[in-house]
C-alpha angles and dihedrals in degrees: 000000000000107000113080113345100209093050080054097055081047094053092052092051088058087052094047089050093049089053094062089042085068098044093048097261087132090165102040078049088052093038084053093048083052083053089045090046091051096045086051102045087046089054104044099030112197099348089068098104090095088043088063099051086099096039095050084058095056103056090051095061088041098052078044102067090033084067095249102121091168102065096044092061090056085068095044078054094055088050098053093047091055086052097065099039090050100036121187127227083245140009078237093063117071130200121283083240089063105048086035080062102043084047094046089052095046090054103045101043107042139005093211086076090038077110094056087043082065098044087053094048100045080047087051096043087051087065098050110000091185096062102114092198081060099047096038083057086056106048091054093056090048088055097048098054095041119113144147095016114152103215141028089237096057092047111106094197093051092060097041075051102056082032092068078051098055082050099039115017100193106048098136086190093061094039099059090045086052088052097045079047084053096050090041087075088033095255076146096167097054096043089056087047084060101040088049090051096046090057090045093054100033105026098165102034101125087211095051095050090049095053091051101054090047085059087056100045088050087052095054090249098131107161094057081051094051099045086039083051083050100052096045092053088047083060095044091055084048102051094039093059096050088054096045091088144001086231100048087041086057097039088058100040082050087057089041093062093048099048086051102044078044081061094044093055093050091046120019095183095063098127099181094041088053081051097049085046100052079048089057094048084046082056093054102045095246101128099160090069098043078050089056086035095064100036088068095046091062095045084055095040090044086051100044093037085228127138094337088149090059100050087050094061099042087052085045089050092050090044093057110037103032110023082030087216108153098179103056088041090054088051092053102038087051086049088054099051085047093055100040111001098165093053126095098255084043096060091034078065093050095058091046097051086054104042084052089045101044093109105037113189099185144029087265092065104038088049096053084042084059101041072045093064102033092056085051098051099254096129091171097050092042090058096040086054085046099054091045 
């Protein structure tokens, strides 16, 4: 689970719902496809109508078997009318949501369809070959059914791998599977070089992490695999017992906000403390203080001239998924790839402002599309938004 995380938290909500479909709990199934929907509303803003496809589905099947026929019709309805606004070549051909999905379950139940996860995703990829969630899908069923190859170059896996990262430099989770791919054929100095990078760019990422110390086990380092093991079960302690209880997860975010605010006092100027503590208020709802919150961080970081990019991109993030204001995420995401695009928040930004702008309606739009892919590098489709 790398792409999205919050498409991720919406797909397991589908699974989860799934699951008490199958042990009668026909409303906590229903109550779990309401968490997907709104994951996946959250995400994909107002271009979610193709991602749930899968999920519509779902609920009427679901209002099916609760009796409410009715209800269920409405989302045949919905489908249907999806079907006609986002029309395929063929009625053979279904949506890339659709074999992305198929792809995504083969991969992650059961190896024995690990064959079938690669033919939805190249039929997927053939639909739209620049989706990176398509191709990351890919590249990880490639990996996964690729054995007894002589060299790096002939590897297929290896190049979908390095591929996502031409689409999406810093994917830590690609990364760490290119560099296993490298030391596979003993190229042992750039694999480290990805695995150090990986850490670097995705620290915490329990995946990332796991796929490291592998690297060093494999390497007969053990002592790097063994303190890298230790610190990944420290995390899962800590993560299991935030999620034991709403009471203990509040106690401790409780704890969290004043530790931090206890940081702040002793050092004003803390830029990344004021942003963990504008994340917890986000935790807690409280969105008027994470307002206030971030409005004095980017007094400090202005004045400091420290880490202003990245303030830019956590109060983008918060604009957009919980104030759902686009416009004023798409301001400040355009602010961060002009003050550091060739960082990774920069180029975070970047992807963003693309993913908001993907179907512009007006000169405005094409135009900041444009400004978008010249920053970025991209002289052809600058010009081609511009002229538009």
């Amino acid at each position: 689970m790398s792409v999205g995380e919050d498409r991720n938290i919406g797909w397991s909500y589908s699974n989860l719902a799934f699951t008490k479909f199958m042990q009668g709990l026909l409303e906590e199934a229903r109550d779990d496809l309401e968490k997907a929907e709104e994951h996946i509303r959250k995400h994909h803003g107002d271009n979610c109508e193709r991602q749930l496809i899968i999920t519509y589905g779902n609920f009427a099947w679901v209002y099916y078997h609760m009796g409410e026929h009715a209800q269920s019709q409405t989302y045949l309805d919905k489908l249907e009318k999806i079907k006609m606004q986002f029309p395929t070549e063929s009625p053979a051909v279904l949506h890339p949501e659709i074999y992305g999905e198929k792809g995504r379950a083969f991969l992650n139940f059961s190896q024995q369809y690990y064959e079938k996860a690669k033919e939805c995703f190249e039929k997927a990829l053939e639909l739209e070959p620049e989706e990176i969630e398509w191709n990351e899908g890919y590249a990880v069923a490639l990996y996964r059914t690729e054995f007894n190859l002589t060299s790096f170059e002939e590897s297929p896996a290896s190049r979908q791998l390095r591929r996502v990262l031409e689409l999406d430099p810093n994917n830590a989770y690609m990364m760490v599977l290119l560099g296993l791919k490298h030391a596979d054929y003993k190229e042992y100095q750039r694999a480290e070089e990805l695995m150090e990078t990986a850490m670097d760019l995705d620290p915490n990422k329990p995946y990332v992490i796991q796929y490291v110390a592998k690297f060093y086990r494999r390497n007969k380092q053990f002592d790097k695999a063994l303190s890298l093991l230790k610190r990944l079960q420290e995390m899962t302690k800590r993560q299991m017992s935030i999620q034991d209880g709403g009471e203990e997860a509040e106690a401790l975010l409780t704890l969290c906000i004043q530790h931090l605010n206890q940081a702040i006092s002793i050092k004003p100027s803390f830029v990344y403390a004021m942003l963990d503590l504008a994340d917890c208020y986000i935790e807690k709802k409280n969105f008027k203080k994470a307002e206030e919150m971030f409005q004095e961080t980017f007094k400090v970081a202005t004045a400091k001239n420290d880490s202003l990019h990245v303030v830019e991109v956590h109060f983008a993030d918060f604009q957009l998924c919980h104030m759902k204001s686009v416009p004023l995420a798409i301001m400040h995401y355009k602010e961060g790839l002009r003050l550091q695009k060739d960082t990774a928040e920069g180029k975070r930004c970047a992807q963003q402002l693309k993913k908001l702008l993907r179907n512009p309606h007006d000169g405005e739009a094409y135009g900041l599309l444009g400004y978008v892919h010249e920053i970025t590098g991209e002289k052809l489709q600058a010009i081609e938004c511009y002229e538009k």
